[in-house]
C-alpha positions as CSV (number, residue, x, y, z in Angstrom):
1,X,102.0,85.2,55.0
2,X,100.8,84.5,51.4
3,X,102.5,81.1,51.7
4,X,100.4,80.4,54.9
5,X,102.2,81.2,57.9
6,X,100.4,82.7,60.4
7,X,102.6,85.5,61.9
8,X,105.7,87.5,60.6
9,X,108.3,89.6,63.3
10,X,109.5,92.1,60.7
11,X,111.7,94.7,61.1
12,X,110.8,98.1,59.9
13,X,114.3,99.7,60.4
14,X,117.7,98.9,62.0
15,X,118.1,95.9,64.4
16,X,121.2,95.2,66.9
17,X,121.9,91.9,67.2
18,X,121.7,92.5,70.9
19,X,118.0,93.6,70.4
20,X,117.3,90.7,68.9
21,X,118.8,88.1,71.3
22,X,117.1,89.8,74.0
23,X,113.2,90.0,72.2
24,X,114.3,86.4,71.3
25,X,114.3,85.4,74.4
26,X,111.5,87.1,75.8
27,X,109.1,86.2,73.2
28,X,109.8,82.6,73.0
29,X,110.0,82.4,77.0
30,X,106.3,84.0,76.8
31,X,105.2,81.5,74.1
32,X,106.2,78.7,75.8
33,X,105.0,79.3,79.4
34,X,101.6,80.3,78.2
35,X,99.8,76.8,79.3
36,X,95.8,76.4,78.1
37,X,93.6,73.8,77.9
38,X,94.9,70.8,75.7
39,X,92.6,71.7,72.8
40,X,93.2,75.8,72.2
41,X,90.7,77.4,70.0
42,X,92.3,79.6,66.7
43,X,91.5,83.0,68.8
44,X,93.6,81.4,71.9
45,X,96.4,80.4,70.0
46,X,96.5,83.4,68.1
47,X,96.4,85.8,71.6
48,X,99.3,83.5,72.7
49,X,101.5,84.9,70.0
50,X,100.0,88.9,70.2
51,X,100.8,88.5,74.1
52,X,104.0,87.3,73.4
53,X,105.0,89.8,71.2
54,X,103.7,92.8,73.4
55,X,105.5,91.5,76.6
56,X,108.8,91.3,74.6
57,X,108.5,94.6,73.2
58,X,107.7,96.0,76.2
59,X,110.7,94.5,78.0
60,X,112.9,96.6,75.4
61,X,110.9,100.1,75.8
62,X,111.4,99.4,79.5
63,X,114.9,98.3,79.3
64,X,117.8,100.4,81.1
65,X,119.7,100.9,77.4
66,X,118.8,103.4,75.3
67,X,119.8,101.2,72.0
68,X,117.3,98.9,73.2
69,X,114.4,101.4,73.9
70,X,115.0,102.9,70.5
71,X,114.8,100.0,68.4
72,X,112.2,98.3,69.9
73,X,109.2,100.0,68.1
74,X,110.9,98.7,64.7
75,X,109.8,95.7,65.6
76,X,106.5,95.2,64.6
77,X,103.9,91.8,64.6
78,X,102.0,91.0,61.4
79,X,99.7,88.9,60.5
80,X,97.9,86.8,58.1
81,X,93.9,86.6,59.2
82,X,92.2,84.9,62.7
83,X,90.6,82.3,60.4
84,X,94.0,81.2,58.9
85,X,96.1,80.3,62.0
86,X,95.6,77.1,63.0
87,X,94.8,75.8,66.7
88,X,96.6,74.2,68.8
89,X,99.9,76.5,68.8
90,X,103.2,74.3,69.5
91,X,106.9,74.7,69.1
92,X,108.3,72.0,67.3
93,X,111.2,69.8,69.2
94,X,113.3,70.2,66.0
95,X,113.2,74.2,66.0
96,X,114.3,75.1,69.8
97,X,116.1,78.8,69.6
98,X,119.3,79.5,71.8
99,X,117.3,82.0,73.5
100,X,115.1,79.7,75.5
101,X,118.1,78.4,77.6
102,X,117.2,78.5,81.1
103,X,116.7,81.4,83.0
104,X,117.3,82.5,86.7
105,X,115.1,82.3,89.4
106,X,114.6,86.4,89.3
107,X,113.4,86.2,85.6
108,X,111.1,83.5,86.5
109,X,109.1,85.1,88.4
110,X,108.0,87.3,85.0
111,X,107.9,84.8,82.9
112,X,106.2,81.7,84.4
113,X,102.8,83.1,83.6
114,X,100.0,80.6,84.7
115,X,97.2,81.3,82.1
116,X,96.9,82.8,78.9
117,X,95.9,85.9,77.6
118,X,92.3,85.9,76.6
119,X,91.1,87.2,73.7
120,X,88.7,89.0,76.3
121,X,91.9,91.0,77.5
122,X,92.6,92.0,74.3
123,X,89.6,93.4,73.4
124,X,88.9,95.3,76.2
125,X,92.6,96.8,76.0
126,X,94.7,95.6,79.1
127,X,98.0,95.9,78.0
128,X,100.7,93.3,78.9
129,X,101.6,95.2,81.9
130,X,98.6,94.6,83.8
131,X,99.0,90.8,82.9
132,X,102.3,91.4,84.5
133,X,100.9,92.9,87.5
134,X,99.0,89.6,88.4
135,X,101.7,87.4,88.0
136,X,104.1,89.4,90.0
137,X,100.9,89.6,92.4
138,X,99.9,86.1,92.6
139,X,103.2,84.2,92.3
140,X,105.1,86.7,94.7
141,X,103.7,87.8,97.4
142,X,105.9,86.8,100.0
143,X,108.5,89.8,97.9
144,X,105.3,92.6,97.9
145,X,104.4,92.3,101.6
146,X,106.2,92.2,104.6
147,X,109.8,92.3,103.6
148,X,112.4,89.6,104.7
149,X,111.9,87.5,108.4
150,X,114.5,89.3,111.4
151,X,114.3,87.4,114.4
152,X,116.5,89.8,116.7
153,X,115.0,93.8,115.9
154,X,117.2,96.0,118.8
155,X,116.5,99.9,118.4
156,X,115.8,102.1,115.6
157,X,113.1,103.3,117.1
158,X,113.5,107.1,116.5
159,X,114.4,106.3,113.1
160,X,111.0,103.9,112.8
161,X,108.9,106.3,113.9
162,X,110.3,109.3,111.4
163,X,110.3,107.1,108.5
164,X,106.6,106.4,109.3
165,X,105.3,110.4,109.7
166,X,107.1,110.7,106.4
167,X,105.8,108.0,104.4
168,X,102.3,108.3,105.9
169,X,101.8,112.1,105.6
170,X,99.2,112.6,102.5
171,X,100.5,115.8,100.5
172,X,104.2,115.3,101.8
173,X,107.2,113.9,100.3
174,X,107.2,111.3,97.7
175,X,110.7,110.0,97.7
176,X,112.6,108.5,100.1
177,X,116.2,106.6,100.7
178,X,117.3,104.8,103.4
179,X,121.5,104.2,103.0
180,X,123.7,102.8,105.1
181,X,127.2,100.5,104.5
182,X,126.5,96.6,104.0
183,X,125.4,94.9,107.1
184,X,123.9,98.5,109.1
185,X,120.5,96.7,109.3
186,X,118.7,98.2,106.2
187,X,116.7,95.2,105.1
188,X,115.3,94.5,109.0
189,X,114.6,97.7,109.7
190,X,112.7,97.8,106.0
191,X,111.0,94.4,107.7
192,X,110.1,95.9,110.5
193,X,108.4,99.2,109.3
194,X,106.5,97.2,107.0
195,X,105.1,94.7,109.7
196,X,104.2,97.4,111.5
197,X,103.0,100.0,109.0
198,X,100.3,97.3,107.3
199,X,99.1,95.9,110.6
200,X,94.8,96.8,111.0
201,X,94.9,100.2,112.0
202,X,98.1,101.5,110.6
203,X,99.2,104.5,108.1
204,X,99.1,101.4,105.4
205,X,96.7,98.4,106.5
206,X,95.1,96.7,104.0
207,X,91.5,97.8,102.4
208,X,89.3,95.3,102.1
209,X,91.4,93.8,98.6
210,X,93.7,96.7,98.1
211,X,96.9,96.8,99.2
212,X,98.4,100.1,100.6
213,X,102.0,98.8,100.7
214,X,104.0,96.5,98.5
215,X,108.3,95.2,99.1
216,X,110.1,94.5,96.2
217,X,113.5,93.5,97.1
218,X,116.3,92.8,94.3
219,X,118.9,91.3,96.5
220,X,119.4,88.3,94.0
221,X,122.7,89.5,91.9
222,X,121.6,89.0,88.7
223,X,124.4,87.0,86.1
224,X,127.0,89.9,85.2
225,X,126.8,89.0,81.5
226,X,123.1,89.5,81.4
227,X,123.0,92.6,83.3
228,X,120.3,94.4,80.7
229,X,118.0,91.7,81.0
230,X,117.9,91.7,84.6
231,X,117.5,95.4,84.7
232,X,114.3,94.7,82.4
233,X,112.8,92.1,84.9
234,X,113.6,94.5,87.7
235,X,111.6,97.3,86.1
236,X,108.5,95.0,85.2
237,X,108.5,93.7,88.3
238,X,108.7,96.9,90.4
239,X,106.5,98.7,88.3
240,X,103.9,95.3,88.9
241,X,104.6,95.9,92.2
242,X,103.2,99.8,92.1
243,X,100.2,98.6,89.7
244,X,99.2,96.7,92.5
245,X,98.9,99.5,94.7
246,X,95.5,101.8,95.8
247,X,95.3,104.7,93.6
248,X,93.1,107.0,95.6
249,X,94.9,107.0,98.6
250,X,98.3,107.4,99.7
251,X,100.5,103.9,99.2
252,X,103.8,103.1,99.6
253,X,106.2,100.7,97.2
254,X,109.6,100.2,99.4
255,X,112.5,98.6,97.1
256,X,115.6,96.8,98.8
257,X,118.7,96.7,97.8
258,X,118.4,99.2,95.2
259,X,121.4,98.8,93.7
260,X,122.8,99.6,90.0
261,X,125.2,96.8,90.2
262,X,121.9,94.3,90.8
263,X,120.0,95.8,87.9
264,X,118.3,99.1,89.4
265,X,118.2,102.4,87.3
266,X,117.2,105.5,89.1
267,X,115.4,106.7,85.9
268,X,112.8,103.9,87.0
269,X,112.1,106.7,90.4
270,X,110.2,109.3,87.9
271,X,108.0,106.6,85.7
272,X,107.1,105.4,88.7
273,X,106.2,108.4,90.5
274,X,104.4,109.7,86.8
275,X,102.5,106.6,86.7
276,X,101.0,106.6,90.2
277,X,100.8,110.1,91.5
278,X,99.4,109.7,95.7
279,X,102.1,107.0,96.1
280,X,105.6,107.6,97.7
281,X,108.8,105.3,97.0
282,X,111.0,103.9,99.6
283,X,114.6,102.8,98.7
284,X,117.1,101.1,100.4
285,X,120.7,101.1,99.4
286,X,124.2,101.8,100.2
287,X,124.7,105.7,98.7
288,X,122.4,108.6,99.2
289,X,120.5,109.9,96.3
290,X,120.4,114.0,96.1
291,X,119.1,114.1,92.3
292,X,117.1,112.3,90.0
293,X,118.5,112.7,86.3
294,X,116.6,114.0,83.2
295,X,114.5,116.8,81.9
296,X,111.8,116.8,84.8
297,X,113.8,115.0,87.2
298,X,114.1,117.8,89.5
299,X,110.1,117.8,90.2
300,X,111.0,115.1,93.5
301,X,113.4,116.3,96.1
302,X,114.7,113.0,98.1
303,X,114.9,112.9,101.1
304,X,118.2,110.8,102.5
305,X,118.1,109.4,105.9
306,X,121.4,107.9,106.8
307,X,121.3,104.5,108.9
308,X,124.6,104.4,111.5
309,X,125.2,101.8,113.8
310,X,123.2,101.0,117.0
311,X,123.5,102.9,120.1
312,X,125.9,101.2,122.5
313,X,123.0,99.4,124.8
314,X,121.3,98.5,122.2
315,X,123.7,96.7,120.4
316,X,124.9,94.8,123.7
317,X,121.0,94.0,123.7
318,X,121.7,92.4,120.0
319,X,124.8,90.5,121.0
320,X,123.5,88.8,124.0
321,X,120.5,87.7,122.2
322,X,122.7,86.2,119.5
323,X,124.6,83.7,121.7
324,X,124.8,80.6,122.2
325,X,125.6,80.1,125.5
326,X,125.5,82.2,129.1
327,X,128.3,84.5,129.9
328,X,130.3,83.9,133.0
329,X,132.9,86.1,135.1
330,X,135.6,84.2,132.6
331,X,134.4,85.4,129.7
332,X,135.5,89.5,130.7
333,X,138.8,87.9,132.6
334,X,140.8,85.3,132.9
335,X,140.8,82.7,135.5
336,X,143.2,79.8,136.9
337,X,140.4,77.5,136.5
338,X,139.2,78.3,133.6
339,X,140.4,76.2,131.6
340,X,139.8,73.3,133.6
341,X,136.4,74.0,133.8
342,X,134.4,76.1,131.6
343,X,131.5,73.8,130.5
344,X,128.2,73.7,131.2
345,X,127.5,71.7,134.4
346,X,130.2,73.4,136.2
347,X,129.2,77.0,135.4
348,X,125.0,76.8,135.5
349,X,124.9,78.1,138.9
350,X,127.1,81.3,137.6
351,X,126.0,82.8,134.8
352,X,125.5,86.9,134.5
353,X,122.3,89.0,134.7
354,X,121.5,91.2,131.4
355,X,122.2,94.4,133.9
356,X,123.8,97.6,132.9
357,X,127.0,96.1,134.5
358,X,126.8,93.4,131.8
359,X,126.3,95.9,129.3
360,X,128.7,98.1,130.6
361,X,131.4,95.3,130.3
362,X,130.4,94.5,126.7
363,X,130.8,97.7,125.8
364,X,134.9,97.3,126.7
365,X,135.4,94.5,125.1
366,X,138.3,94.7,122.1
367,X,135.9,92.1,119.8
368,X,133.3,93.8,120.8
369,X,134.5,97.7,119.7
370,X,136.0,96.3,116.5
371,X,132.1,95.7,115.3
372,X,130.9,99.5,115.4
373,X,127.6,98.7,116.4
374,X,126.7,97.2,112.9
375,X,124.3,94.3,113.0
376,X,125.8,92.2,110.9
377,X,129.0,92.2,112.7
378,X,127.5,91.7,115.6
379,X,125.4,88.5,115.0
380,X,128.5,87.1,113.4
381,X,131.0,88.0,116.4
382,X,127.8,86.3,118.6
383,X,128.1,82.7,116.2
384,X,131.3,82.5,118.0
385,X,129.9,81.9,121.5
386,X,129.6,78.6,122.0
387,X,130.3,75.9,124.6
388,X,134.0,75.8,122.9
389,X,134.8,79.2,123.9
390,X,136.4,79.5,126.5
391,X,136.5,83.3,127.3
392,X,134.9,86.5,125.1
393,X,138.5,87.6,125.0
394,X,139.3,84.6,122.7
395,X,136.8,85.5,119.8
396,X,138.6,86.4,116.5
397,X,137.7,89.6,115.0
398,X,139.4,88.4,111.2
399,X,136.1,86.3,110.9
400,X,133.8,89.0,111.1
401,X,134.4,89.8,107.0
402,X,133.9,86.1,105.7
């Protein structure tokens, strides 16, 4: 500093090298997507570097490792004087860190940040976090609103409807999870209640510029060997998501794919819940949840509602809309002539009504059983049925896992 550099990152106690590679990272990521005007004033250039700072620090304290979280208030930002630093701020081409490699599209989201942060933020003191919360807001709302697109929604109505009284009842509940095996239908049916819950009128429509309901979903597997850092990004961005929330009323955050292997920590449930306390937490993933660990986890009781497969009907309903073609007599039993002629001038004028006796033969059908009534199964068994099929009872059931 006396030599006349601006800013110093000292440590005041013991640093892992893996703390340091991951503030590294963070704080040069954050220093180099921070885009002004050409010609930055001294106070604008010297915000860049305090912002920078913060929001790597804060990725530590929020990370899911303990090591990290301890260590990360020895780091500590000093610095010489405002009038000192000089304006504009670049990073030379010659000094261009490891740590700045490029990241994936999940930790983009975080760190593409599309203005800096004024010195007006600073003074007023809006931390990082609330920076965070209108970059998550601005740059992904397609992730904090309705959920992913599903065409084909058959059924869960009943479980629709209860997942609504829950999640809407002010004073109730705060924490919910929705598990089911891979391909049961959670992420549509997380669609679905959010399409319907935030439509004008509903438990969670929109107020005037507030939001009532926010989707985060982390179905992106983050890189294996960069697991910590993606489980940072996940808890900035979820907790974004919440900021983004109404506080006087009741709001609702629902997270997909909630998964441990994809970055989530349940320790995350209880911050958030502290943090915000009229909103209630939605999670979607393959295991129930009966416990939340730590000293005042035991505060939220959550409430698991298990998602099985569809009811007979309405997975016929699913499979039929799925298709590719019209079923014929053929398709349930074979035929001399169907071999000869199965195409589609030959069998327009034959094609089957959608009646119970349609569904009732589905329901018989080997390839059919072998799905369990699980979505997924079912819309890849339906890929199947094309003109080039001859009969239902040729379908392959082995290429329902690929």
């Amino acid at each position: 500093l006396t030599s006349g550099v601006g800013f110093a990152v000292v440590a005041c106690g013991s640093l892992g090298d893996l703390t340091a590679r991951v503030f590294a990272r963070h704080f040069y990521q954050r220093l180099r997507s921070v885009h002004g005007p050409p010609a930055l004033s001294q106070d604008s250039a010297a915000d860049q570097v305090r912002f920078a700072f913060n929001a790597a620090r804060e990725v530590l304290q929020n990370s899911t490792k303990q090591a990290l979280r301890r260590e990360a208030d020895h780091l500590q930002l000093l610095e010489r004087s405002r009038s000192s630093i000089s304006a504009p701020l670049t990073l030379p081409a010659v000094f261009r860190p490891v740590a700045t490699a490029p990241t994936s599209s999940k930790q983009e989201c975080l760190t593409s940040v599309p203005a800096p942060f004024h010195a007006a933020d600073v003074a007023a003191g809006v931390s990082p976090m609330h920076h965070a919360r209108e970059v998550v807001s601005d740059q992904t709302k397609w992730a904090v609103s309705v959920g992913e697109d599903c065409e084909d929604f058959v059924g869960r109505g009943d479980i629709l409807h209860r997942l609504l009284q829950l999640l809407g009842q002010p004073g109730g509940r705060r924490l919910f999870v929705l598990h089911g095996p891979t391909g049961s239908g959670k992420s549509a049916l997380g669609a679905e209640l959010c399409r319907f819950a935030i439509a004008p009128g509903r438990k969670f429509s929109q107020l005037g510029d507030t939001r009532r309901l926010a989707y985060v979903s982390l179905g992106d597997p983050p890189n294996d060997s960069d697991l910590h850092t993606a489980s940072a990004c996940i808890r900035l961005e979820t907790l974004a998501a919440a900021e983004s929330l109404a506080s006087a009323s009741r709001s609702c955050l629902v997270v997909d794919h909630a998964e441990p292997e994809l970055g989530w920590c349940d320790d995350l449930v209880q911050e958030i819940l502290d943090r915000h306390p009229k909103l209630c937490l939605l999670l979607m993933r393959r295991s129930p949840l009966y416990r939340i660990e730590g000293i005042r986890g035991d505060r939220w009781k959550p409430i698991n509602i298990a998602l099985g497969p569809l009811q007979h009907d309405d997975a016929a309903r699913l499979f039929l809309q799925r298709l590719h073609r019209p079923l014929y007599h053929s398709d349930f039993e074979r035929s001399a002539d169907q071999d000869e002629s199965h195409g589609p001038e030959v069998w327009a004028s034959r094609a089957l009504r959608c009646d119970q006796a349609l569904l009732r033969s589905l329901r018989d059908l080997p390839a059919f059983k072998a799905c369990g009534g699980q979505p997924r199964r079912l819309a890849r068994l339906a890929a199947q049925v094309t003109w080039d099929l001859p009969s239902l009872l040729d379908l392959k059931v082995e290429q329902l896992a690929t």
